[in-house]
TORRO-992050 format. One record per residue (C-alpha): residue number from 1; residue in one letter; chain; x, y, z. Coordinates in nm, 2 decimals, padded with zeros to 4 digits, always signed. Layout:
N
<site n="NUM" res="a" chain="A" px="X" py="Y" pz="Z"/>
...
//
This chain:
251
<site n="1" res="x" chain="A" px="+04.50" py="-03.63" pz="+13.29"/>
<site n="2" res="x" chain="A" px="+04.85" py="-03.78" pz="+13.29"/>
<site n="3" res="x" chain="A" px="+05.03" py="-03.78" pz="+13.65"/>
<site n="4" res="x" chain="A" px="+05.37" py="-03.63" pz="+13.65"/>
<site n="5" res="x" chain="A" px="+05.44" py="-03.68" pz="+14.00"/>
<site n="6" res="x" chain="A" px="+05.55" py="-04.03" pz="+14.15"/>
<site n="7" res="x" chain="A" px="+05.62" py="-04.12" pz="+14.50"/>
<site n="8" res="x" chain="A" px="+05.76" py="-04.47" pz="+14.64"/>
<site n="9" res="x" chain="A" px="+05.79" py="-04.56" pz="+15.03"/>
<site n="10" res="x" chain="A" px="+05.97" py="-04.87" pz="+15.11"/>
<site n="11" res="x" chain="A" px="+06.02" py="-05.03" pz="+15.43"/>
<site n="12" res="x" chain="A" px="+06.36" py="-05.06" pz="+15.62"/>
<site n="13" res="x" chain="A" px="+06.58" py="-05.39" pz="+15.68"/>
<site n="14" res="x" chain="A" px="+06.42" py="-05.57" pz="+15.97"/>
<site n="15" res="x" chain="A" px="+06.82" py="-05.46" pz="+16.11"/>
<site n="16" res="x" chain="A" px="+06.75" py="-05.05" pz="+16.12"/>
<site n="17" res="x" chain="A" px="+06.36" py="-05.04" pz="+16.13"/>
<site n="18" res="x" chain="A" px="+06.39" py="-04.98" pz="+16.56"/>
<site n="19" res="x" chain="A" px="+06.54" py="-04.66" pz="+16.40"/>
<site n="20" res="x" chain="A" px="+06.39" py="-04.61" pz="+16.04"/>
<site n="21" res="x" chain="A" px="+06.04" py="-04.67" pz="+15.94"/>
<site n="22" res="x" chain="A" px="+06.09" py="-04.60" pz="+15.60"/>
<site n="23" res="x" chain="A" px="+06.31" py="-04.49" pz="+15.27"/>
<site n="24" res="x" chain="A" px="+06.12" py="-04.32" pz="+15.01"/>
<site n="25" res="x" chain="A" px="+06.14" py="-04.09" pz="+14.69"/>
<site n="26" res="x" chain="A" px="+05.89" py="-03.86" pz="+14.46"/>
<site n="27" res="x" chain="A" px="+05.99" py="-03.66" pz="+14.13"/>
<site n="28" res="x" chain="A" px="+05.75" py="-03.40" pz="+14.02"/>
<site n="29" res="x" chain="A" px="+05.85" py="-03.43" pz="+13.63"/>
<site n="30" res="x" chain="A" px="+05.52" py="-03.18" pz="+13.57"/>
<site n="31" res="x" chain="A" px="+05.61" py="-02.82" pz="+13.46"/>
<site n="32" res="x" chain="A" px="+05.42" py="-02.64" pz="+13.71"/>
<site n="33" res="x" chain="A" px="+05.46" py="-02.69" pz="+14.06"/>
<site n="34" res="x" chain="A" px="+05.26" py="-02.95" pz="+14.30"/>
<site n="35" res="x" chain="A" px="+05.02" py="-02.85" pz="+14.57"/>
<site n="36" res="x" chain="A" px="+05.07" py="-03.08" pz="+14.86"/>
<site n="37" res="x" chain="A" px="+04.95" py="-03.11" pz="+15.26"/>
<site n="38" res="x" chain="A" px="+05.21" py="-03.22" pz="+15.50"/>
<site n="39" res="x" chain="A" px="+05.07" py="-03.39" pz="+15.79"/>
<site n="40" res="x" chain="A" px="+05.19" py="-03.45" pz="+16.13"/>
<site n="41" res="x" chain="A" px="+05.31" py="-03.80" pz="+16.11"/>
<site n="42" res="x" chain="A" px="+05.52" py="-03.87" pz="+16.41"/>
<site n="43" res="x" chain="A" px="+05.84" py="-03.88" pz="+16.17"/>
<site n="44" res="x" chain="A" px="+06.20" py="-03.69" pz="+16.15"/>
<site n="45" res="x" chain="A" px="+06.26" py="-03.67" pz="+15.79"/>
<site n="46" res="x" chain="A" px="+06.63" py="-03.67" pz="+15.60"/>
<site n="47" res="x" chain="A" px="+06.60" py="-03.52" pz="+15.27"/>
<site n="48" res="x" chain="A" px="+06.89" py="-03.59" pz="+14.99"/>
<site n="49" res="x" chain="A" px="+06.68" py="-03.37" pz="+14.72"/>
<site n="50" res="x" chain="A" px="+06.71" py="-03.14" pz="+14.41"/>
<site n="51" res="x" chain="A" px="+06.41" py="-02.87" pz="+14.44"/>
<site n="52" res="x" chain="A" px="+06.36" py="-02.77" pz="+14.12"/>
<site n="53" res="x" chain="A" px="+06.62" py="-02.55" pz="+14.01"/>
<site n="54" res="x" chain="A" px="+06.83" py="-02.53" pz="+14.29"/>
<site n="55" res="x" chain="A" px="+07.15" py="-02.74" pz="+14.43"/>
<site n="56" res="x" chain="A" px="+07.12" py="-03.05" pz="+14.58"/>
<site n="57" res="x" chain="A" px="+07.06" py="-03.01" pz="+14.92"/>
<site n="58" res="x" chain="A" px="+07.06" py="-03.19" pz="+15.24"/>
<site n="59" res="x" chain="A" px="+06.78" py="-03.13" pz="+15.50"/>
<site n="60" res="x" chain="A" px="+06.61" py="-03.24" pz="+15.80"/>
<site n="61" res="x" chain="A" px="+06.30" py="-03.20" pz="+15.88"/>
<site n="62" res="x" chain="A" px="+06.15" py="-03.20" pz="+16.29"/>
<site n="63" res="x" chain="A" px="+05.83" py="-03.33" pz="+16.41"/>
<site n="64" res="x" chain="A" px="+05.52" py="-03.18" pz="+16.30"/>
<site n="65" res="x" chain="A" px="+05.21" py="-03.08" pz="+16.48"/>
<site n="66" res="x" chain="A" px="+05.02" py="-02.91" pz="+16.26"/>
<site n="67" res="x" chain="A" px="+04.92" py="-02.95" pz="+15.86"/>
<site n="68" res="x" chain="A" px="+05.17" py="-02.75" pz="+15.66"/>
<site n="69" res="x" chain="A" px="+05.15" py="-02.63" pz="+15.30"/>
<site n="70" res="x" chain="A" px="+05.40" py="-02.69" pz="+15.00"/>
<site n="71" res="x" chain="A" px="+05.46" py="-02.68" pz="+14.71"/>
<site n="72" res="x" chain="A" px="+05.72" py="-02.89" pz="+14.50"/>
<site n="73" res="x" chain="A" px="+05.86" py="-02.71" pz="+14.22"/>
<site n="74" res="x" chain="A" px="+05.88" py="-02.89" pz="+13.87"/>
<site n="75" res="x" chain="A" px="+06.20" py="-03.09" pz="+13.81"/>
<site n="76" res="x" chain="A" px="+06.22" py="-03.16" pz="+14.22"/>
<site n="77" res="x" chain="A" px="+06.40" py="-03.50" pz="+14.29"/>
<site n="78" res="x" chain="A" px="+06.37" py="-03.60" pz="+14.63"/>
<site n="79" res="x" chain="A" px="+06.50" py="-03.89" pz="+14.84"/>
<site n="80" res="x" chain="A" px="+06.38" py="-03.90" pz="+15.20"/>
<site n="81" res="x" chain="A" px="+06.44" py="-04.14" pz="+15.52"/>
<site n="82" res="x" chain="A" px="+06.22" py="-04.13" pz="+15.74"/>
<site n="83" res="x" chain="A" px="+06.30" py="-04.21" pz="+16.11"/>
<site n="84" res="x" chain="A" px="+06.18" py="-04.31" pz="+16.38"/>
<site n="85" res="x" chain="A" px="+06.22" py="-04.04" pz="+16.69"/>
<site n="86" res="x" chain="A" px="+06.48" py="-04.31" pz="+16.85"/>
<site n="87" res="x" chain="A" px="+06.68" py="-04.22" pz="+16.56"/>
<site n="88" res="x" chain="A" px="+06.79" py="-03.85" pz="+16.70"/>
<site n="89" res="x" chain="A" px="+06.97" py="-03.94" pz="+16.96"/>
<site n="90" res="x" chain="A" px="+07.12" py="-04.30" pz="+16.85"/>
<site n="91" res="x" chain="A" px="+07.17" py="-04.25" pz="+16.44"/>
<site n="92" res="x" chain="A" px="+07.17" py="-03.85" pz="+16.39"/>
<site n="93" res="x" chain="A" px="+07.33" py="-03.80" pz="+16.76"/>
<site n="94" res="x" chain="A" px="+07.11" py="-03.47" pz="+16.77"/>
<site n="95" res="x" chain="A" px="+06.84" py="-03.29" pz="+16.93"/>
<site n="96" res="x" chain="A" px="+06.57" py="-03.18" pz="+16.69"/>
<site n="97" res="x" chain="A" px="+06.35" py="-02.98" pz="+16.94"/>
<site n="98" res="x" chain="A" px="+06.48" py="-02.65" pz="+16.79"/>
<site n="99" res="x" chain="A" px="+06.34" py="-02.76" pz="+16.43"/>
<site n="100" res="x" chain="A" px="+06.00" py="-02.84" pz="+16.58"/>
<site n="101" res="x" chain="A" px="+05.76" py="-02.76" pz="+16.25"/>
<site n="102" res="x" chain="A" px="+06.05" py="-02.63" pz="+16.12"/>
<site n="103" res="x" chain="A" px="+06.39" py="-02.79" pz="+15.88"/>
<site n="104" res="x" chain="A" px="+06.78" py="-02.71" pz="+15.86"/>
<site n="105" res="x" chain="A" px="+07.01" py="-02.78" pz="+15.58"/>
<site n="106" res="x" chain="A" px="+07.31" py="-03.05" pz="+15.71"/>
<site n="107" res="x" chain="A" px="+07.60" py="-03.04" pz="+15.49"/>
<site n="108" res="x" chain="A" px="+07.64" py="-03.12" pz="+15.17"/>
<site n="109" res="x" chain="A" px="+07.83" py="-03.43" pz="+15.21"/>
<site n="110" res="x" chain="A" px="+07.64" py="-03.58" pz="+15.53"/>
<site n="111" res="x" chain="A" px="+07.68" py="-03.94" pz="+15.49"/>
<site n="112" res="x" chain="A" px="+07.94" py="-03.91" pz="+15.25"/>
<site n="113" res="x" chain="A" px="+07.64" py="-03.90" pz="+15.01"/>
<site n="114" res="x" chain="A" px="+07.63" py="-03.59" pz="+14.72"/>
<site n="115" res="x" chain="A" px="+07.43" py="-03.52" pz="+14.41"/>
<site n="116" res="x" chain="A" px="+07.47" py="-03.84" pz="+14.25"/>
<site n="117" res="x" chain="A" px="+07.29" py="-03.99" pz="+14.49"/>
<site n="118" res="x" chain="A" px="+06.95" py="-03.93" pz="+14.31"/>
<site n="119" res="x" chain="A" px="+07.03" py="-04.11" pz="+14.03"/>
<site n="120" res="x" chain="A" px="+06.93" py="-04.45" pz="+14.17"/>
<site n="121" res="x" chain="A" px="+06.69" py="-04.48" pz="+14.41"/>
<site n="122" res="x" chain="A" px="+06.79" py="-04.85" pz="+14.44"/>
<site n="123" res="x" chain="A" px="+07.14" py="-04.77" pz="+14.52"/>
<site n="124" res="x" chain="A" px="+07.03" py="-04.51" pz="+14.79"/>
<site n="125" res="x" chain="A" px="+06.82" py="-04.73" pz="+14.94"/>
<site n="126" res="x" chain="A" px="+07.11" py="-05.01" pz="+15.04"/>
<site n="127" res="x" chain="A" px="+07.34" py="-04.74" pz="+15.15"/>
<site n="128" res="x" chain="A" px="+07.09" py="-04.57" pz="+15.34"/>
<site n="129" res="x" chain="A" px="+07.06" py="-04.89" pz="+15.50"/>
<site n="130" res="x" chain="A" px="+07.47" py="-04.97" pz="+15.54"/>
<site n="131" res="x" chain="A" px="+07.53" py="-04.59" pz="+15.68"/>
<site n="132" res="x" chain="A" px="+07.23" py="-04.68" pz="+15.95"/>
<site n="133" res="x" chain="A" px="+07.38" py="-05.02" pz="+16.05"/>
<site n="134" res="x" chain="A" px="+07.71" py="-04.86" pz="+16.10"/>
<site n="135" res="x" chain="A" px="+07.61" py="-04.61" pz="+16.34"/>
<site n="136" res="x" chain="A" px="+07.33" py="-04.82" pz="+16.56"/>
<site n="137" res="x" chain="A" px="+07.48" py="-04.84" pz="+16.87"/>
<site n="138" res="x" chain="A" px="+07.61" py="-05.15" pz="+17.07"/>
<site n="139" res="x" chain="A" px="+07.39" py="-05.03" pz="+17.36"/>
<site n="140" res="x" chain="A" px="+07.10" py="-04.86" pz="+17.37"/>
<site n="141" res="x" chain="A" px="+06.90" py="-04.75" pz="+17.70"/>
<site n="142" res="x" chain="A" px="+06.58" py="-05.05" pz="+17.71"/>
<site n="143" res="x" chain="A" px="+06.37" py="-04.79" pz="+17.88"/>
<site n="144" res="x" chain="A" px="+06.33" py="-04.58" pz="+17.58"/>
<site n="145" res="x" chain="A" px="+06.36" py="-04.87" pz="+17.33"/>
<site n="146" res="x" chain="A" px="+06.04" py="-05.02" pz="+17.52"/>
<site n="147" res="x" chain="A" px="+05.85" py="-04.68" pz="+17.57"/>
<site n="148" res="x" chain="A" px="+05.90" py="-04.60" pz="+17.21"/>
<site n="149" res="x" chain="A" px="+05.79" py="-05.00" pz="+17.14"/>
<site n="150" res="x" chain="A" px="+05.46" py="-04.93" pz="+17.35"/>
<site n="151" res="x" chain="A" px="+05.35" py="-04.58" pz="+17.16"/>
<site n="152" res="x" chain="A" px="+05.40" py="-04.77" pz="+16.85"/>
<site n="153" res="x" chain="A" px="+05.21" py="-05.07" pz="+16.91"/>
<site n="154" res="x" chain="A" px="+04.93" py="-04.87" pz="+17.08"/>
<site n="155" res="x" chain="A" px="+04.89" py="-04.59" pz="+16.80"/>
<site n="156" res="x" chain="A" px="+04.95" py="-04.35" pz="+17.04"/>
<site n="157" res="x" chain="A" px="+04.63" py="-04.48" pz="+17.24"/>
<site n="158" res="x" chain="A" px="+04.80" py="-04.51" pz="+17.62"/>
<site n="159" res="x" chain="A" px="+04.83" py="-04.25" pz="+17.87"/>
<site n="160" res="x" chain="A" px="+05.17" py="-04.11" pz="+17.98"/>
<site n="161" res="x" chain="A" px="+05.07" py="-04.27" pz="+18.30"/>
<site n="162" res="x" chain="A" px="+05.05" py="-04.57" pz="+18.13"/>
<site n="163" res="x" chain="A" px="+05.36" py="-04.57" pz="+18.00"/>
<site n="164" res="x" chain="A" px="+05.53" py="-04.45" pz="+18.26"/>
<site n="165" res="x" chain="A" px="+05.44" py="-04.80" pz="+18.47"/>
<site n="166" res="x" chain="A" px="+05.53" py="-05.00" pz="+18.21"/>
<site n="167" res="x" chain="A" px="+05.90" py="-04.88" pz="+18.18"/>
<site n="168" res="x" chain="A" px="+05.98" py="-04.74" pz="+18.49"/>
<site n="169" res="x" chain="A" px="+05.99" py="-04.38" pz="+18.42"/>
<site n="170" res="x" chain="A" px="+05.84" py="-04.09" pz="+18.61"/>
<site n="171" res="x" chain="A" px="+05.58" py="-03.91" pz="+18.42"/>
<site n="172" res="x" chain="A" px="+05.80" py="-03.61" pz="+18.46"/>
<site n="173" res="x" chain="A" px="+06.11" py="-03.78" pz="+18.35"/>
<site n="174" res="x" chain="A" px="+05.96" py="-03.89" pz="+18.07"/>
<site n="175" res="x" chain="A" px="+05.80" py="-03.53" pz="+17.98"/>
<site n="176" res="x" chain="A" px="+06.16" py="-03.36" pz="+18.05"/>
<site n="177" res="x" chain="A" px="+06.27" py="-03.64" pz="+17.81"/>
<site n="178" res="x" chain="A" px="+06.07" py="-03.52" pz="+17.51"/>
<site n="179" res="x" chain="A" px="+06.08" py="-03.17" pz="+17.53"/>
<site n="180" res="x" chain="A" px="+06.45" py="-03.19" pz="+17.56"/>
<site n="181" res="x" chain="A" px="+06.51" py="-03.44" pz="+17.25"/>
<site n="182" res="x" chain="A" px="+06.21" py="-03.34" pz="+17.05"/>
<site n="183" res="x" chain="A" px="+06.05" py="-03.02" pz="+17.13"/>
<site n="184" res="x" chain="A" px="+05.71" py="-03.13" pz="+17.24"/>
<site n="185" res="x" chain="A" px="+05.53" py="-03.36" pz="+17.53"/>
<site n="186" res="x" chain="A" px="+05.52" py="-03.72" pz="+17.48"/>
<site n="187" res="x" chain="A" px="+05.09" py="-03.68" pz="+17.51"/>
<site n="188" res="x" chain="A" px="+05.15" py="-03.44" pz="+17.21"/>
<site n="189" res="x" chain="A" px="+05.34" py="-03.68" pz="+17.00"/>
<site n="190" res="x" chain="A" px="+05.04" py="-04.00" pz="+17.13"/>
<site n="191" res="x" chain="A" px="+04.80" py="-03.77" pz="+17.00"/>
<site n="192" res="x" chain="A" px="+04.98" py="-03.70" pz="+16.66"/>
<site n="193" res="x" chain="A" px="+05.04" py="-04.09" pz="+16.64"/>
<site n="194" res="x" chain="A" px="+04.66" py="-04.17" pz="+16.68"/>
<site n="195" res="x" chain="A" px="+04.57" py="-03.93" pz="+16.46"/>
<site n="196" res="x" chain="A" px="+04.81" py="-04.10" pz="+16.22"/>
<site n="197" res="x" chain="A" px="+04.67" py="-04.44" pz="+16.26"/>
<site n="198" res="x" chain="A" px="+04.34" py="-04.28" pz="+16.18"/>
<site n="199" res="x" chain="A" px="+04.47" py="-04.19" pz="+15.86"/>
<site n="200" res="x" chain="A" px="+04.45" py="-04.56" pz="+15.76"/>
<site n="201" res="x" chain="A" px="+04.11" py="-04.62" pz="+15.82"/>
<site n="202" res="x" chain="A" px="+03.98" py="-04.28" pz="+15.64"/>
<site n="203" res="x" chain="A" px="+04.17" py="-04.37" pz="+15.37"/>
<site n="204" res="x" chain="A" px="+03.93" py="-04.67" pz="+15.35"/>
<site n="205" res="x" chain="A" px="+03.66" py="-04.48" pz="+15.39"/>
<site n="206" res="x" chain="A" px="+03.58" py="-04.52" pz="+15.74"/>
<site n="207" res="x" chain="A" px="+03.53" py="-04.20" pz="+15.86"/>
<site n="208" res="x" chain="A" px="+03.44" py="-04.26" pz="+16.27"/>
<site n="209" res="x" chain="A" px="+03.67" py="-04.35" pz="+16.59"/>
<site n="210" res="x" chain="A" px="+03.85" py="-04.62" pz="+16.55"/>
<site n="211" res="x" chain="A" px="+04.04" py="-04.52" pz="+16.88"/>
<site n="212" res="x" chain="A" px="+04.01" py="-04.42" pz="+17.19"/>
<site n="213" res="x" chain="A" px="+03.85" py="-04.06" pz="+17.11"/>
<site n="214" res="x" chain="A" px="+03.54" py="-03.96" pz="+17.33"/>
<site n="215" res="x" chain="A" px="+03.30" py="-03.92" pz="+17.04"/>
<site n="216" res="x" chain="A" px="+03.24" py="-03.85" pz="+16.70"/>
<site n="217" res="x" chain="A" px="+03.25" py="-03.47" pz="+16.73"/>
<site n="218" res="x" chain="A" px="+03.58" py="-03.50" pz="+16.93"/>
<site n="219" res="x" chain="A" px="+03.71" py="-03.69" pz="+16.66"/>
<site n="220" res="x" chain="A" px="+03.62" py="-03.44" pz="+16.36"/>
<site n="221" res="x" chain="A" px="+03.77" py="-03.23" pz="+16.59"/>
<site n="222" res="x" chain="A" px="+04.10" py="-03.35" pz="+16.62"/>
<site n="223" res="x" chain="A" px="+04.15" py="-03.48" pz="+16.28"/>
<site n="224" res="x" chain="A" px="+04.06" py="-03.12" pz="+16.16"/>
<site n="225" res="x" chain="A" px="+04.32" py="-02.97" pz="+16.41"/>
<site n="226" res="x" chain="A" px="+04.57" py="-03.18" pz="+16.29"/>
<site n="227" res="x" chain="A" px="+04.46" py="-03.19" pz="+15.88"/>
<site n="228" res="x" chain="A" px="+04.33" py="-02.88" pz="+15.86"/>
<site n="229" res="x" chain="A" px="+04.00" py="-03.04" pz="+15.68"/>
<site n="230" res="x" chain="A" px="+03.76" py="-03.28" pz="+15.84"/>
<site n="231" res="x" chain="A" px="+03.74" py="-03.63" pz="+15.78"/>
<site n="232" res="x" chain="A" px="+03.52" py="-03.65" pz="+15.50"/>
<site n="233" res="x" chain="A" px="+03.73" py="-03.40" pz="+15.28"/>
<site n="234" res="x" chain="A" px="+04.04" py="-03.59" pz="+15.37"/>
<site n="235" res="x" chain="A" px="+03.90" py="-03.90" pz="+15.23"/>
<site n="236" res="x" chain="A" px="+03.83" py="-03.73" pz="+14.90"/>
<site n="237" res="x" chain="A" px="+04.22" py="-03.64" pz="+14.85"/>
<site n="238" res="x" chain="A" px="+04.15" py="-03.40" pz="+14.58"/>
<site n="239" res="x" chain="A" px="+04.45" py="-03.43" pz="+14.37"/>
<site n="240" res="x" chain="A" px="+04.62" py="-03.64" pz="+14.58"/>
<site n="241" res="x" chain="A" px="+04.78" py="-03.33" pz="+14.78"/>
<site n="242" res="x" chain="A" px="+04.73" py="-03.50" pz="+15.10"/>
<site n="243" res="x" chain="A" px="+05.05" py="-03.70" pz="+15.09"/>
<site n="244" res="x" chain="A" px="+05.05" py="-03.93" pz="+15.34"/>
<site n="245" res="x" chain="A" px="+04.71" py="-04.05" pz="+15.25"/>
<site n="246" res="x" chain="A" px="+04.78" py="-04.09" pz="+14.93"/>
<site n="247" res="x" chain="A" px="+05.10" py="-04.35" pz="+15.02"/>
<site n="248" res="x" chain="A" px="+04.81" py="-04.52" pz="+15.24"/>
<site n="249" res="x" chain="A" px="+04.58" py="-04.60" pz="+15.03"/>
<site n="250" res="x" chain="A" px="+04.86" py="-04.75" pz="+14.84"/>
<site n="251" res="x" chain="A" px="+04.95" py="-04.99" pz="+15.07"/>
//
């Protein structure tokens, strides 16, 4: 059966990717709408889309901590950056804790981009990259640079106590820190992040703890809570509506 929907992620400039982990698009040129999973990815998303029949629209999308269903209408065009949570404060200059799991449109014009836009993903993609460069600041606090550095690196896989010693925050600096800027506790957003780096091994097949998770039945366990399906189901991807996966397994 022929595919009609495409997606592509690229990576950022080595300049913006402390801010932006990547720039991507999909088109669902099928004439009935497509099923897909969202998972909690450890991501605030920009959207410069067309759904369907509607207007272009601009939108941004919080963290997620749970699978959500969607589906894309036909004729959707959609352009996404996805950033990095350091990005709220220093690019976006926002708090998105009050679109935890959820989205607001941004206007129109945000970025001085408009429908046009989605004609080229090529062209988006370089002035994606020169609108980030303009706004990275000349100085950003080291602290959260290097605590954001250490979750990364880790997968999510240190304690908050951990993290705390290793960049001189308080555990309960840190927690008012997150809640504040993103809506959740910064052992909520480890746990989403080692989920996602699970992702990459079940997408190979490898469907046991490949972190620091107690046991097998805890892992099932958390990889359902946060997929909604267990591992061996994800694996299967039927029809690719796992997302996420499906740009794994691409890699």
């Amino acid at each position: 059966m022929e595919n009609h929907f495409t997606l592509k992620f690229l990576k950022p400039e080595p300049e913006i990717s402390a801010f932006v982990e990547s720039i991507g698009m999909f088109h669902n040129q099928g004439a009935e709408a497509k099923e897909v999973v969202v998972l909690p990815d450890g991501r605030i998303d920009l959207f410069f889309w067309k759904p369907g029949i509607e207007d272009f629209q601009v939108t941004l999308i919080g963290l997620e901590t749970a699978p959500e269903q969607r589906f894309i209408p036909p004729g959707t065009n959609a352009f996404v950056v996805s950033f990095r949570p350091l990005a709220a404060e220093y690019i976006l200059k926002t708090s998105v804790a009050d679109i935890l799991n959820s989205a607001k449109n941004l206007i129109n014009d945000f970025w001085n981009f408009d429908k046009d836009i989605l004609d080229d993903f090529d062209a988006f993609y370089n002035r994606v990259t020169e609108s980030v460069k303009a706004l990275i600041p000349t100085s950003v606090d080291n602290r959260k640079t290097k605590l954001f550095d250490l979750i990364y690196t880790s997968n999510g896989d240190l304690t908050v106590s951990a993290l705390a010693d290793q960049t001189g925050w308080s555990s309960r600096q840190m927690s008012r820190y997150f809640n504040q800027q993103f809506g959740l506790s910064p052992k909520a957003y480890c746990n989403i992040l080692r989920f996602r780096a699970s992702l990459g091994h079940i997408a190979q097949g490898k469907l046991y703890p490949q972190y620091n998770f107690t046991d097998q039945a805890y892992f099932i366990k958390e990889i359902k809570r946060f997929a909604g399906v267990v591992p061996k189901e994800l694996s299967k991807n039927k029809n690719d509506r796992f997302l996420l996966l499906s740009v794994l397994k691409g890699e």
